[in-house]
C-alpha positions as CSV (number, residue, x, y, z in Angstrom):
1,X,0.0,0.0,0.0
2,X,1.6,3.6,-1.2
3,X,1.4,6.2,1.4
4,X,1.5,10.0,0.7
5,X,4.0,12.1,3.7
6,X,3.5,15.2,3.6
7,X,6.1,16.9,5.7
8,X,7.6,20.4,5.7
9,X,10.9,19.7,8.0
10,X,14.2,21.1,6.8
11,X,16.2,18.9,5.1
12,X,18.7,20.3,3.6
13,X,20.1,18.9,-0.2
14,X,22.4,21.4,-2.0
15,X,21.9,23.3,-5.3
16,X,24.8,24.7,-5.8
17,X,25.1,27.6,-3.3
18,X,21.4,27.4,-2.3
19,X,19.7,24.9,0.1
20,X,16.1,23.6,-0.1
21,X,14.1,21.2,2.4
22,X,12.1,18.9,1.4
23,X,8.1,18.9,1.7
24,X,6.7,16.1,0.4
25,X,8.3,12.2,-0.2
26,X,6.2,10.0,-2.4
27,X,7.4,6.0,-2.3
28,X,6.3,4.4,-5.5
29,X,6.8,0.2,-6.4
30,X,9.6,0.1,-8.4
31,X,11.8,1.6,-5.3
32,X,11.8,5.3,-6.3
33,X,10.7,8.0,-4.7
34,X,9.5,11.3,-5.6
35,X,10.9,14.4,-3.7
36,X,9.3,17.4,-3.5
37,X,11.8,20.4,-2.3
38,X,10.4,24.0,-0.7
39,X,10.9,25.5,-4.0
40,X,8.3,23.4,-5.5
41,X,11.3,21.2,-7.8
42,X,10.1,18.0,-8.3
43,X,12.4,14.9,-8.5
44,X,12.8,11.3,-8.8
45,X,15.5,9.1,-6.8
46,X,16.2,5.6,-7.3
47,X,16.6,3.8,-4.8
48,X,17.4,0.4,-7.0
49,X,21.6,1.1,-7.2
50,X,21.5,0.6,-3.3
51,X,19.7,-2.6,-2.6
52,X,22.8,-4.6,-3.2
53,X,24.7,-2.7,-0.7
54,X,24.8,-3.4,3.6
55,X,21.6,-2.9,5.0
56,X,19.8,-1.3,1.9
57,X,18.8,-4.9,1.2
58,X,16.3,-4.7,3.9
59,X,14.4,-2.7,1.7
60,X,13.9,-4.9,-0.8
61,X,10.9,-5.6,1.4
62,X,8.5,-3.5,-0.5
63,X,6.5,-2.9,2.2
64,X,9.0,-1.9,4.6
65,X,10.7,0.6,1.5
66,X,7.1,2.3,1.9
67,X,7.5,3.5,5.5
68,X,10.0,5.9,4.5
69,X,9.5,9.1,5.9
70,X,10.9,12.6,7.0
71,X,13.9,12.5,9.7
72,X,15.4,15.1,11.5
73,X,17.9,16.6,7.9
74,X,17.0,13.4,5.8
75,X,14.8,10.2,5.0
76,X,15.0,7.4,7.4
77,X,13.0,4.0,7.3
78,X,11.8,2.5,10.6
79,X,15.1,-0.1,10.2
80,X,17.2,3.2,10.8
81,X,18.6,3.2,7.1
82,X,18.8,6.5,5.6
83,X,20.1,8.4,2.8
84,X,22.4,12.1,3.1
85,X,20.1,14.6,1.8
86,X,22.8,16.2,-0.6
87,X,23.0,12.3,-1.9
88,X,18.8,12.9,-3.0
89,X,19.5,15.9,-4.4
90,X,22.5,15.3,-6.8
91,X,21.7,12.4,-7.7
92,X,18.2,12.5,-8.3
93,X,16.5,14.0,-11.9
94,X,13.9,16.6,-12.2
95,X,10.9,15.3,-12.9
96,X,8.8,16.8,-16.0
97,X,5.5,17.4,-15.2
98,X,2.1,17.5,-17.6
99,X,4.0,15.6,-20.3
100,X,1.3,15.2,-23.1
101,X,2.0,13.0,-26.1
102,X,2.1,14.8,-29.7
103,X,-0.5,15.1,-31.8
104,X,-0.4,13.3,-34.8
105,X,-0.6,16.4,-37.0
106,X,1.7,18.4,-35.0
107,X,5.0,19.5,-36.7
């Protein structure tokens, strides 16, 4: 079962000299998650490159990988793994929003 967090807790992930919390954290089923930052920037990190790796494989567990949620300056699951927020931010892509597909006329 998805859950939607809505949060507004400083956590801080670097754009060059600027620094933006997140606000919202969306877990979807292909272990990605959707980060939405106080500026309104919307962006997708996947989680997938990690599951090999120490006790990231605990979240293979889908349902467990949903529980993710807002932690003092990051993300934390209730197993205590978590990810730096500069990590989510670098390394995650914008997401493009109201994508429509092209007409078949269109030029």
């Amino acid at each position: 079962m998805s859950a939607f967090f809505p949060f507004c807790q400083h956590i801080f992930a670097k754009n060059q000299c600027c620094f933006y919390g997140f606000c919202q954290i969306y877990p979807f089923n292909d272990y990605k998650l959707e980060l939405t930052f106080e500026n309104n920037e919307k962006k997708i990190f996947d989680v997938k490159p990690y599951l090999d790796t120490g006790l990231f494989k605990t979240l293979k567990d889908e349902k467990l990988f949903k529980m993710v949620k807002v932690s003092f300056d990051t993300i934390e699951w209730p197993n205590k793994v978590d990810l730096d927020p500069e990590v989510l931010y670098e390394k995650s892509i914008i997401k493009i929003k109201n994508l429509k597909k092209a007409s078949p006329n269109a030029v």
